[in-house]
N, C-alpha and C positions, 0 to 999 in steps of 0.2 A: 500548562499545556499550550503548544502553538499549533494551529491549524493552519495560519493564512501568513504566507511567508513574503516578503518581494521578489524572492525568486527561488523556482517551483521547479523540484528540489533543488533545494540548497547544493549549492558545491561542496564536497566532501572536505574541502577545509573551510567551510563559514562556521564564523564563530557560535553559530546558533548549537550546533552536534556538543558541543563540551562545557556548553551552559549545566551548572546544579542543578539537580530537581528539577529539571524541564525535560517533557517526554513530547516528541515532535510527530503527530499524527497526517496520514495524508489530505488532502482539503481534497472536498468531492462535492460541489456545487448543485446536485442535484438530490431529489430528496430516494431515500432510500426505502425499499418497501420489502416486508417480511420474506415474500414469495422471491423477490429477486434474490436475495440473501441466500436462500436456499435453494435457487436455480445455482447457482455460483457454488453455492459449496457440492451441490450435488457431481458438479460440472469438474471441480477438482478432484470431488472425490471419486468417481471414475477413473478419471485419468490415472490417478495414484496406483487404485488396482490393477491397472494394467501396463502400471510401471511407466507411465508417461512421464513426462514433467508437465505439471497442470498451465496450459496456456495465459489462466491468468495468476500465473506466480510475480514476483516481484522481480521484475528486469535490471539487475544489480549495473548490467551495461551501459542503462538509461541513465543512472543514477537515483532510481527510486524503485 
């Protein structure tokens, strides 16, 4: 597993993506709390209902 990379995210050709057995997680510096988890899911799962794209989906544009 890598969390903590030199550079966040990676460019879609660093070598890190095509490493074996390595699964690359996003690093999130802050700590995480049950209730927000489920303000967030709740928050996509709305949107989904109504056919939105959930605002916090993953911005493939960003790069991550």
């Amino acid at each position: 597993m890598l969390d903590v990379l030199p550079e966040e995210a990676p460019a879609p050709d660093a070598a890190c993506w095509s490493l074996p057995r390595i699964t690359i997680t996003c690093h999130s510096a802050g700590m995480t709390y049950d209730e927000e988890v489920l303000q967030d899911f709740m928050r996509c799962w709305d949107d989904l209902r109504r056919a939105i794209h959930p605002s916090l989906a993953v911005q493939w544009t960003l790069g991550y």
